[in-house]
Backbone bond lengths (Angstrom), bond angles and torsions (degrees), N, CA, C in turn:
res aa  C-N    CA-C-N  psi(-1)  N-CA   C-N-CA  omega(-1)  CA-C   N-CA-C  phi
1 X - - - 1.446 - - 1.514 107.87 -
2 X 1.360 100.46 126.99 1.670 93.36 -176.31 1.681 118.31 -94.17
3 X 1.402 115.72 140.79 1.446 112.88 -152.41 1.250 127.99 71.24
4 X 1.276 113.74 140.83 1.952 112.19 -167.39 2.135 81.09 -109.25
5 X 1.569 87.81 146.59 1.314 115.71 157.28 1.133 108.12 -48.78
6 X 1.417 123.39 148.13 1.554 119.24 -169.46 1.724 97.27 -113.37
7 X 1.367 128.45 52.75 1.556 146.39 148.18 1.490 106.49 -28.72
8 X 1.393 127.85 126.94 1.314 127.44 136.72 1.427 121.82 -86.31
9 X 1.250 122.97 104.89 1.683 124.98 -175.76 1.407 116.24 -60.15
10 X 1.231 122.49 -23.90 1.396 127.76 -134.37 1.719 86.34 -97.98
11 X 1.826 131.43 -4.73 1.407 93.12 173.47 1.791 72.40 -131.79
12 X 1.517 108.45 75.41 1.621 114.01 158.72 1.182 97.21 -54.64
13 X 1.974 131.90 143.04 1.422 149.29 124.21 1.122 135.37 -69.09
14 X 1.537 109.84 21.29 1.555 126.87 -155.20 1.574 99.26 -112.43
15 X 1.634 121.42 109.17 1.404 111.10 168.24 1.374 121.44 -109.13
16 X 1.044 130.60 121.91 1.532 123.34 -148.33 1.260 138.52 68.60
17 X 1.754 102.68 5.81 1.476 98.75 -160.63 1.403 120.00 105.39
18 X 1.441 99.89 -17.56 1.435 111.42 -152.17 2.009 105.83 -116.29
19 X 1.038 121.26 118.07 1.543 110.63 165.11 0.971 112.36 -58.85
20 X 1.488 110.74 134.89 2.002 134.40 -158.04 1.864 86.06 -126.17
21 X 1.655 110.45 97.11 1.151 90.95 165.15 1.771 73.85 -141.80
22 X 1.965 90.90 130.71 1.495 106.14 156.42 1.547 137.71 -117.62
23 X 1.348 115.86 163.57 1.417 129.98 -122.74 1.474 62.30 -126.20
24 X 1.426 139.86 102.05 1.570 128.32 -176.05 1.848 103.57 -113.50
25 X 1.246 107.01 123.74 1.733 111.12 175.69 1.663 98.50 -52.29
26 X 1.461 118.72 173.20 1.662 131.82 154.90 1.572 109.69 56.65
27 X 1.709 122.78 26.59 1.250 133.34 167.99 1.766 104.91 -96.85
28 X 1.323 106.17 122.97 1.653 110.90 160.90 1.478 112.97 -24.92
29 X 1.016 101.28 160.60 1.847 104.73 167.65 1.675 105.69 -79.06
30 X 1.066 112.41 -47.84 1.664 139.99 169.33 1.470 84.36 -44.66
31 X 1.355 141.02 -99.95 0.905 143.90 -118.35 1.775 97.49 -71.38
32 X 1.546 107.38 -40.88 1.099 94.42 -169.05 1.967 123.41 -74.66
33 X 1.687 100.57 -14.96 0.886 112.74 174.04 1.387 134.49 -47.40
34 X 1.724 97.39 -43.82 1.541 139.96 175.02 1.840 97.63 -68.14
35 X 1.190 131.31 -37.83 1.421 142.00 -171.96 1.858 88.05 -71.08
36 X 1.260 107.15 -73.91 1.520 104.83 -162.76 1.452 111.56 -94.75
37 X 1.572 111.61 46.05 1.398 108.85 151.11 1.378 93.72 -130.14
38 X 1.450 133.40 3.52 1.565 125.70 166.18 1.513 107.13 -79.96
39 X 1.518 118.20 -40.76 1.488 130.08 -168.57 2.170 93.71 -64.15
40 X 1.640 101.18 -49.85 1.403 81.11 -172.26 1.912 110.75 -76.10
41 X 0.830 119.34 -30.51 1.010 123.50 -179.90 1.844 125.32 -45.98
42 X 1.681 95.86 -42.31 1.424 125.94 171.26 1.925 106.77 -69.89
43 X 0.919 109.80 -29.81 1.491 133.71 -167.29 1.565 95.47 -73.82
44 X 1.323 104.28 -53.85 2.042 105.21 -155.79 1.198 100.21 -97.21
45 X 1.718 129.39 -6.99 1.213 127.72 173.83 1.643 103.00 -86.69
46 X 1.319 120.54 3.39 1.467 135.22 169.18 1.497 118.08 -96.35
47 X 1.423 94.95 -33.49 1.393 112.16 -167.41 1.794 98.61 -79.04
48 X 1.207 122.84 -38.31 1.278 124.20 -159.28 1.298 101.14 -87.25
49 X 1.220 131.52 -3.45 1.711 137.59 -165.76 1.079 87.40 -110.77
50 X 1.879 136.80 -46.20 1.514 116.86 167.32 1.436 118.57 -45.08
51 X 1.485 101.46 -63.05 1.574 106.23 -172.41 1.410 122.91 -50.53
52 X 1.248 114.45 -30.83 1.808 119.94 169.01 1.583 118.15 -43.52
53 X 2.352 90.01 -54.41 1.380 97.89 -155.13 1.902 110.64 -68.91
54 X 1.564 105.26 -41.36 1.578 130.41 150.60 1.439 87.88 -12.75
55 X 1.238 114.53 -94.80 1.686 118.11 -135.07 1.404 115.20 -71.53
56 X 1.974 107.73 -13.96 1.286 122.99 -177.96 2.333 104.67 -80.84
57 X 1.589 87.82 -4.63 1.837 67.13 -149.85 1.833 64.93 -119.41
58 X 1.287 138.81 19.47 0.901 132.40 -164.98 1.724 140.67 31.41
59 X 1.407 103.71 81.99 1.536 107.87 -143.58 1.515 97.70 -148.86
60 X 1.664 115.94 105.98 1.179 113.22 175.31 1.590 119.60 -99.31
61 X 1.250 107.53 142.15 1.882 129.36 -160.10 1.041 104.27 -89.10
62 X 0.773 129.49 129.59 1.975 120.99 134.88 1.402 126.03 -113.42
63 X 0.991 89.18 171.67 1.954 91.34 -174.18 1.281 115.04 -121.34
64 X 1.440 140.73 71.22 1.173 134.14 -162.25 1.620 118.76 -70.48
65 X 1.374 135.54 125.36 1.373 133.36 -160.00 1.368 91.32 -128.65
66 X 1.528 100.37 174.43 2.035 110.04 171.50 1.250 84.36 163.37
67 X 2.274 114.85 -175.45 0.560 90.87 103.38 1.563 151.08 179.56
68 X 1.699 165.39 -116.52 1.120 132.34 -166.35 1.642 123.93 -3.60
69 X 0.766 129.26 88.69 1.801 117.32 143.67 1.660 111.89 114.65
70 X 2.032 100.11 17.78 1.198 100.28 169.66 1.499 119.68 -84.77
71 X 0.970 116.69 -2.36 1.995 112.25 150.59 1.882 90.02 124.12
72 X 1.417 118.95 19.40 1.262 108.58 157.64 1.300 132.86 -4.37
73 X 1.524 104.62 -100.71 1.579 132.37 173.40 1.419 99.30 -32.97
74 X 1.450 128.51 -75.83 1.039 141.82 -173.80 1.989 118.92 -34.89
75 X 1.269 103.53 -30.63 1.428 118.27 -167.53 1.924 83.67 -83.91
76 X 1.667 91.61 -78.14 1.359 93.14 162.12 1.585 132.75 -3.27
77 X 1.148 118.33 -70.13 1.740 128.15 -174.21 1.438 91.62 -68.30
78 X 1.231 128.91 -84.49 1.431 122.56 173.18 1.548 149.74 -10.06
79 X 1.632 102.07 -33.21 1.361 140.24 169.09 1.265 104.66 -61.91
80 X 1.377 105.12 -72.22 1.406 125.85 -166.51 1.637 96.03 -72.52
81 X 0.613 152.02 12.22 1.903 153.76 -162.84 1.700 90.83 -122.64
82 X 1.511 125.39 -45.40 1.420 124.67 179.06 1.329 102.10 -82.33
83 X 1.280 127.26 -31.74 1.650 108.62 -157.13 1.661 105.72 -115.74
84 X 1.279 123.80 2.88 1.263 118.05 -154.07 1.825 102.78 -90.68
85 X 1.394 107.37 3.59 1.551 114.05 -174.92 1.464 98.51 -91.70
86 X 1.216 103.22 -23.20 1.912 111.90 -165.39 1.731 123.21 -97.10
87 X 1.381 94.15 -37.86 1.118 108.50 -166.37 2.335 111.64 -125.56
88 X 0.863 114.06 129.57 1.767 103.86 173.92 1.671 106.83 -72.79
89 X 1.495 105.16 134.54 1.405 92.00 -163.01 2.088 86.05 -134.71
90 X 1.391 103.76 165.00 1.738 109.24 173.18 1.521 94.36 -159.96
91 X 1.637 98.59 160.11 1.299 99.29 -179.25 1.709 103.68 -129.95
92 X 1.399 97.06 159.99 1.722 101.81 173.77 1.666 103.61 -123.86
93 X 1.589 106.63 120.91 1.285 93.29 -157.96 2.080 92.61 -126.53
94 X 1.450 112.30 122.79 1.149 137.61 169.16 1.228 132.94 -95.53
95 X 1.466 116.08 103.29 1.616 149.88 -170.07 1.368 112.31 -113.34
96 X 1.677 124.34 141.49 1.340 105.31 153.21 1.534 106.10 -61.20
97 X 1.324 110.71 -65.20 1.506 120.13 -172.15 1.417 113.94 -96.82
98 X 1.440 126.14 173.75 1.334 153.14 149.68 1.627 95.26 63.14
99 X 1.572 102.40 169.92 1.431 92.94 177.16 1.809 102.60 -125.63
100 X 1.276 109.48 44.66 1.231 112.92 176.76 1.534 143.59 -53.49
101 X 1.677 85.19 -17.88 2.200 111.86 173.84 1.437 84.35 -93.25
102 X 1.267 146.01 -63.70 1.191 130.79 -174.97 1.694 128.96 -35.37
103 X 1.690 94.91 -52.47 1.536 89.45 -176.96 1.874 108.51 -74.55
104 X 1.910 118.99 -25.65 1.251 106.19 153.72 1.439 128.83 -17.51
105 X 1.637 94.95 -91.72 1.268 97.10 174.64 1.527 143.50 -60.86
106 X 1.430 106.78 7.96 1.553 94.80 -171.96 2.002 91.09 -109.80
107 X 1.190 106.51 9.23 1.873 118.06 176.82 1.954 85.76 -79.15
108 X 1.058 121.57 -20.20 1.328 110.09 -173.94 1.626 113.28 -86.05
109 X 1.488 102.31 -16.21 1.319 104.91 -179.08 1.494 126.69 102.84
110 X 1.438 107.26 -0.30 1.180 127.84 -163.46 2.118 91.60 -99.82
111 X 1.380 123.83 160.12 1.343 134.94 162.00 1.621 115.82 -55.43
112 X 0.790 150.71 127.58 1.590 145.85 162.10 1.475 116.73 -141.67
113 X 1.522 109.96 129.86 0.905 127.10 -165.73 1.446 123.34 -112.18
114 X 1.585 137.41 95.68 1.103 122.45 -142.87 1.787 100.25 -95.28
115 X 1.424 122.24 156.01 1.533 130.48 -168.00 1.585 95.97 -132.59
116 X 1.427 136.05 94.08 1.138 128.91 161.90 1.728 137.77 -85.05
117 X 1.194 108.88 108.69 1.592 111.02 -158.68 1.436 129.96 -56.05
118 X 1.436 99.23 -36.20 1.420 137.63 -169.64 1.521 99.83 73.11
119 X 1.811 115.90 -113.94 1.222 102.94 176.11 1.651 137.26 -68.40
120 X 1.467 110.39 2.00 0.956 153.57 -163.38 1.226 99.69 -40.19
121 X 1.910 148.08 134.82 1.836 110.01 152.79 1.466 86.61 -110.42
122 X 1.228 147.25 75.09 1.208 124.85 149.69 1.909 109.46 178.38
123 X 0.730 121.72 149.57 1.525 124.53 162.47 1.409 128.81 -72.94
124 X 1.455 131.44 124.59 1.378 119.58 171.83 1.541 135.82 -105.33
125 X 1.330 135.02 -178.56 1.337 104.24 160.66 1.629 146.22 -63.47
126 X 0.939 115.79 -16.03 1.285 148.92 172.86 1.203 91.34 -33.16
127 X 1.660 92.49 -88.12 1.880 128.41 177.99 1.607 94.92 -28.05
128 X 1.039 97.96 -90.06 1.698 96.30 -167.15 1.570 128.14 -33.96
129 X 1.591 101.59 -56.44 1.435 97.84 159.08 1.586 129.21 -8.32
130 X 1.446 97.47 -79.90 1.012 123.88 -163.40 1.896 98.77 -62.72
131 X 0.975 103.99 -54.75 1.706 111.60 170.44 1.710 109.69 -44.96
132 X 1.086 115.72 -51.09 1.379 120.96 169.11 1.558 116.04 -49.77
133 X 1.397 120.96 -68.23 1.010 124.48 143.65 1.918 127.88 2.50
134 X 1.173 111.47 -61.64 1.626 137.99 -139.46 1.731 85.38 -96.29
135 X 1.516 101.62 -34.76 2.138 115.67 -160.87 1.538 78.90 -87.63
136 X 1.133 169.69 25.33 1.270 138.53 176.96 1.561 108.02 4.80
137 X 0.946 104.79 88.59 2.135 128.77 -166.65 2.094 91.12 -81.11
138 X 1.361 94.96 136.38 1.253 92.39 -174.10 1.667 116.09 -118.58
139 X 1.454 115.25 125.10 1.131 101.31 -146.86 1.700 139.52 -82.70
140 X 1.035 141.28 152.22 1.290 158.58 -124.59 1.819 103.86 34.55
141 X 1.253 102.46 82.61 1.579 113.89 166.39 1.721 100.03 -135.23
142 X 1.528 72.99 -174.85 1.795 103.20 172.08 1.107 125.23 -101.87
143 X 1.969 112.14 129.73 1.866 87.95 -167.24 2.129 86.21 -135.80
144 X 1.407 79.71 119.46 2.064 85.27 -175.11 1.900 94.16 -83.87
145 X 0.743 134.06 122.05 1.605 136.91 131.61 1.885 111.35 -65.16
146 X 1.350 101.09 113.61 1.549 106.13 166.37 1.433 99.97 -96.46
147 X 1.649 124.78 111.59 1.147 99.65 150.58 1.528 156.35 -86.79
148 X 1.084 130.75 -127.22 1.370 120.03 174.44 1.504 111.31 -95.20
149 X 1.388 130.28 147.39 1.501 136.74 -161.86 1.661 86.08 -87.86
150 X 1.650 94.38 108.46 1.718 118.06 -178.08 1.588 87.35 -170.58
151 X 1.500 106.07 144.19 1.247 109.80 152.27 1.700 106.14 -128.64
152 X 1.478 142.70 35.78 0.814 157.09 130.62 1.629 124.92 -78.69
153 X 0.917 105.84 -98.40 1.720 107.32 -173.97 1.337 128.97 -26.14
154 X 1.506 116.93 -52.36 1.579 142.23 -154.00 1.939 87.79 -94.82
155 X 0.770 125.58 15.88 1.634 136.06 160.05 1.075 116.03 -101.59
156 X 1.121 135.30 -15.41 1.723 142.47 -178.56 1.701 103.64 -92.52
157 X 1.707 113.24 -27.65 1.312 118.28 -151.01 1.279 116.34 -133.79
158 X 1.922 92.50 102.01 1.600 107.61 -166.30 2.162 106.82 -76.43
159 X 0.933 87.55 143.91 1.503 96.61 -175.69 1.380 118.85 -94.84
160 X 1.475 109.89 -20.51 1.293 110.63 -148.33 1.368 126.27 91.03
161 X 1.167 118.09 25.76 1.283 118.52 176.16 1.853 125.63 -102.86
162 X 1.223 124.77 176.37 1.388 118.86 -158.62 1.487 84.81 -95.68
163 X 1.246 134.74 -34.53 1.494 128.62 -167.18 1.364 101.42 -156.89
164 X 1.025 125.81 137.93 1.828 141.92 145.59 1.656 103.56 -66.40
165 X 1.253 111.14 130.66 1.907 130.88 -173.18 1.618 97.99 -111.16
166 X 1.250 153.02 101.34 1.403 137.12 139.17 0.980 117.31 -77.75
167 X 1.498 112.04 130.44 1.224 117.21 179.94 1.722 109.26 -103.89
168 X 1.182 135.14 126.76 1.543 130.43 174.08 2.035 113.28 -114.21
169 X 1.275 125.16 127.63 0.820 143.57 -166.25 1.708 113.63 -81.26
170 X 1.286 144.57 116.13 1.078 135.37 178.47 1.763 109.14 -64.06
171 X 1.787 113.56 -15.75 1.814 98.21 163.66 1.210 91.73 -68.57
172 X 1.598 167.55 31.30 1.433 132.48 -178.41 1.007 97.78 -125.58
173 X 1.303 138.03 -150.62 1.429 141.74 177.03 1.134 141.10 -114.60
174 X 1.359 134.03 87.52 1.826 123.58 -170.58 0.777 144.99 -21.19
175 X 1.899 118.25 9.90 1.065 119.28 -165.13 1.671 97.84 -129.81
176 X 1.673 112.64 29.73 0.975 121.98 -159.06 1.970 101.63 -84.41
177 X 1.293 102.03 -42.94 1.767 101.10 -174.33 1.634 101.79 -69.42
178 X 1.330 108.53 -13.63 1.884 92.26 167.90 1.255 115.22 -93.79
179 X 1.185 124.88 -22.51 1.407 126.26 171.84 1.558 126.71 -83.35
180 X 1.385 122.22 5.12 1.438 163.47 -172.34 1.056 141.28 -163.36
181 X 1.677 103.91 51.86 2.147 127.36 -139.72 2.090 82.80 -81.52
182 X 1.007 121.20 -50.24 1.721 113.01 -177.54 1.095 96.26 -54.83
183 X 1.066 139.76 -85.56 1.937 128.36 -155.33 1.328 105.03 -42.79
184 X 1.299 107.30 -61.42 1.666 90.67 -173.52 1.658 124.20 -61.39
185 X 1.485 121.78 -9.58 0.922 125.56 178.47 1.436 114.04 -84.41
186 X 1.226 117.13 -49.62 1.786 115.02 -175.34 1.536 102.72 -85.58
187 X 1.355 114.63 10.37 1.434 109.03 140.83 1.466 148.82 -88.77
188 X 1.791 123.85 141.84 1.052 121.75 -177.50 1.715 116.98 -80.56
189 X 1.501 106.72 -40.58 1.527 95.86 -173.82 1.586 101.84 -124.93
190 X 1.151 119.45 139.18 1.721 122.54 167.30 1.861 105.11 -90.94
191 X 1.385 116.81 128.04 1.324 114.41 153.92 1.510 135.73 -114.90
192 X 0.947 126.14 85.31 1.426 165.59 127.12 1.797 105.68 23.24
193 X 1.365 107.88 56.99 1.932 124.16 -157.18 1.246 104.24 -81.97
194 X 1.316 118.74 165.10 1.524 127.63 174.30 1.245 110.70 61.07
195 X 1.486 131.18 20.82 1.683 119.22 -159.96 1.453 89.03 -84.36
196 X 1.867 149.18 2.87 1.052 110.21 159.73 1.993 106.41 -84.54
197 X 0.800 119.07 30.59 1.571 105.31 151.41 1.703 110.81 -104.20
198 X 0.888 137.78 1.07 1.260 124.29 -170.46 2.017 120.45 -61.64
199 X 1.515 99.10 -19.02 1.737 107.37 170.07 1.456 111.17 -56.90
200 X 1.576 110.74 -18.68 1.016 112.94 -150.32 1.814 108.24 -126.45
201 X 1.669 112.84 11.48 1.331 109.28 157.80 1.464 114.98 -148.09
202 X 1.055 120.08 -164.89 1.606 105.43 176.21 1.372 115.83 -119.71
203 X 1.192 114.89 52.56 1.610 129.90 164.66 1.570 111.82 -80.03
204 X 1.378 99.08 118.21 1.675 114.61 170.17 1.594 115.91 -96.84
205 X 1.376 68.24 113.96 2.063 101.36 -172.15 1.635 95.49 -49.73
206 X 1.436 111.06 -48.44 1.644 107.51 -140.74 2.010 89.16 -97.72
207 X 1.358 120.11 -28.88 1.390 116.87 164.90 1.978 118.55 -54.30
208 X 1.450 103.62 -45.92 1.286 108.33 166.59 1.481 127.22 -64.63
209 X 1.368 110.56 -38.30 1.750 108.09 176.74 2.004 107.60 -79.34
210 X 1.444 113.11 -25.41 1.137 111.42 165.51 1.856 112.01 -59.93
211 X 1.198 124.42 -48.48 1.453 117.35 -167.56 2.175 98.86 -70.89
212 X 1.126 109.33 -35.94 1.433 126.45 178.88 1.466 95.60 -46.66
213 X 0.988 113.62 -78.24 1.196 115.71 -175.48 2.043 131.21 -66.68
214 X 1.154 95.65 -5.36 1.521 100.02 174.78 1.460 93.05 -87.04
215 X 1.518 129.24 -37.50 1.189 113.85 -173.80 1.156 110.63 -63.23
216 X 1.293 123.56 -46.09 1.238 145.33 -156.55 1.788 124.75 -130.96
217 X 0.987 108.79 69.23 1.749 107.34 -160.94 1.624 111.71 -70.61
218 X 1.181 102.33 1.99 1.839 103.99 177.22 1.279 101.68 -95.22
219 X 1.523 133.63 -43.08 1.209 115.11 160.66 1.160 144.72 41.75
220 X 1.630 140.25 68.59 1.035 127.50 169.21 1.460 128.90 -84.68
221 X 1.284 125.11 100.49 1.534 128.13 -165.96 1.482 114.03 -101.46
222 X 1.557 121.16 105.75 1.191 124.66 171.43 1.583 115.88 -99.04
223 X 1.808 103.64 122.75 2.262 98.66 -163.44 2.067 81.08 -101.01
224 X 1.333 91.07 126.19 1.410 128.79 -171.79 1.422 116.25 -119.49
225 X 1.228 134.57 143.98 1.500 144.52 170.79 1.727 101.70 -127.75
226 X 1.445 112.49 102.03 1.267 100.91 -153.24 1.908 91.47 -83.88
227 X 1.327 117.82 -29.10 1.320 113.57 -177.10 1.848 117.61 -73.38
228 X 1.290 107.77 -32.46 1.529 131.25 149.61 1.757 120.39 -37.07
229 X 1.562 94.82 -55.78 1.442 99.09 -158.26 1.502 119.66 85.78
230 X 1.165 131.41 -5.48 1.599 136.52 171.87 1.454 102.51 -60.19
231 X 1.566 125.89 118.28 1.310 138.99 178.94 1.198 120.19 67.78
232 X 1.140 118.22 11.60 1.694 134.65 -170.66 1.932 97.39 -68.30
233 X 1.015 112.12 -40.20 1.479 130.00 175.40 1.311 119.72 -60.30
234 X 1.606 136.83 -42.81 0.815 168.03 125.97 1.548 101.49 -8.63
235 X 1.091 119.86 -75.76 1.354 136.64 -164.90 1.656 108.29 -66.60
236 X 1.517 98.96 -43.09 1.480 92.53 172.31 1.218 121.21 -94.67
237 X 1.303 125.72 4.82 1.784 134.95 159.72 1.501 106.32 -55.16
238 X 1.775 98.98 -45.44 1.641 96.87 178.44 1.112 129.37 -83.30
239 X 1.786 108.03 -9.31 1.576 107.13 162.01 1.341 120.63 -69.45
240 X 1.605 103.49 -53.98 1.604 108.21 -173.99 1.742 107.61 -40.36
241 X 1.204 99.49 -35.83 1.968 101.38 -165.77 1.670 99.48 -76.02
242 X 1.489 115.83 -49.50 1.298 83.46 -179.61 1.910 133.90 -77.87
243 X 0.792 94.88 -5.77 1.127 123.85 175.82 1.663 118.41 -61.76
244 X 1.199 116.33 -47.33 1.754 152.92 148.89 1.821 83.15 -25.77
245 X 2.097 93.85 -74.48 1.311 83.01 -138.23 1.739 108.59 -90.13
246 X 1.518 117.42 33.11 1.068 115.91 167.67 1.507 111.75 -130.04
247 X 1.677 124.35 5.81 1.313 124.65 121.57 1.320 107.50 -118.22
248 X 1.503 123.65 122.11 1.244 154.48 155.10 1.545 126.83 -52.07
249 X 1.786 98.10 -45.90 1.407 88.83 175.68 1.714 117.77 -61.80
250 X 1.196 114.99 -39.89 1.819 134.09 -160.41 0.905 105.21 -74.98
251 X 1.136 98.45 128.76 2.242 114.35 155.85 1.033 106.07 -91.83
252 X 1.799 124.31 141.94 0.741 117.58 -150.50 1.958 112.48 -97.23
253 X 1.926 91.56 -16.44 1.438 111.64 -175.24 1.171 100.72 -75.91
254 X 1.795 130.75 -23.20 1.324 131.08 165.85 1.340 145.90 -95.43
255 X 1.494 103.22 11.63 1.787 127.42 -157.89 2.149 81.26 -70.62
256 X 1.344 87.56 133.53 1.463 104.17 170.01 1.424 119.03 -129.28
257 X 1.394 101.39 124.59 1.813 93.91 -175.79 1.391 94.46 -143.40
């Protein structure tokens, strides 16, 4: 990777490896307020040194969110199975435990880098940085961050990335973007997973993209079967393009590495 991230180590938040953020009983409301506008604050002054180094080495992010067991990884491997001839791609992949999406994805052939939180629910910039760092990231590629299966936390906490991805599962419930109104909001695209089971439960497609979109009326929602392949195409029409337009020089039918 050419050029080092411009990281200050010296006030690491990392204990064990692990993000140490506590949830402490007998704190003011005030006080704690004052607590988690230093943490985000500390966060986006991380976040904005990613996004610089990204756009300098030409390198588009994503932030993949959901959450547990809406078919992440799975979309993930698949992605990289269409684009990995075209484009150089690595992943940053966020677990409390094990690195089991990691060794997934790196069966594809692709770099993966596993980030374990411990009690952690979410990934920050910090983390990644430093993960970026670790990938010697190669430049004008693709770099997915999976984060940790939360659809709370990892909504507060910009990474530096070109877009936030939610993904929502037709096993879950349509009533998920009201019951989780931030994620769906500081998101750009919703993907709409498992829709070849839908014969087979009673999830309303058009009740769920209605609440999606009240949160969020910009919304881009692509309904996908990532094990299917239904809209899988779709999804990567909108990668290839943004991707285009955050390296400019590259074609994408001609990217050679």
């Amino acid at each position: 990777m050419d050029g080092d991230i411009p990281h200050h180590h010296e006030h690491d938040d990392m204990v064990g490896g692990h993000a140490h953020h506590t949830h402490a009983s007998g704190i003011s409301e005030s006080r704690r307020v004052k607590i988690e506008q230093a943490i985000l604050a500390k966060n986006n002054h991380f976040a904005q040194r990613n996004r610089h180094y990204l756009a300098k080495q030409g390198i588009f992010m994503l932030n993949l969110v959901s959450s547990p067991g809406s078919g992440k990884t799975t979309i993930l491997v698949e992605t990289i199975k269409a684009l990995q001839s075209e484009i150089p791609i690595a992943v940053i992949e966020g677990d409390q435990q094990t690195d089991q999406d990691a060794m997934r994805i790196r069966t594809t052939g692709v770099p993966a880098l596993q980030i374990n939180t411990g009690k952690g629910c979410h990934l920050d910039a910090h983390m990644v940085g430093h993960a970026m760092e670790k990938l010697d990231l190669r430049n004008n590629s693709l770099l997915f961050v999976e984060n940790v299966g939360n659809l709370v936390c990892p909504a507060a906490f910009d990474l530096g990335e070109a877009h936030k991805v939610v993904i929502l599962s037709v096993t879950e419930g349509e009533d998920k973007p009201l019951k989780y109104p931030d994620m769906f909001h500081v998101a750009d695209v919703m993907l709409l997973n498992k829709c070849d089971l839908l014969p087979y439960l009673s999830f309303n497609v058009s009740c769920a993209l209605d609440y999606a979109y009240r949160i969020n009326p910009a919304l881009k929602v692509i309904q996908i079967s990532a094990t299917e392949g239904n809209g899988l195409q779709q999804w990567i029409d909108w990668l290839k393009s943004g991707y285009q337009q955050a390296v400019p020089n590259v074609m994408v039918e001609k990217a050679a590495f």
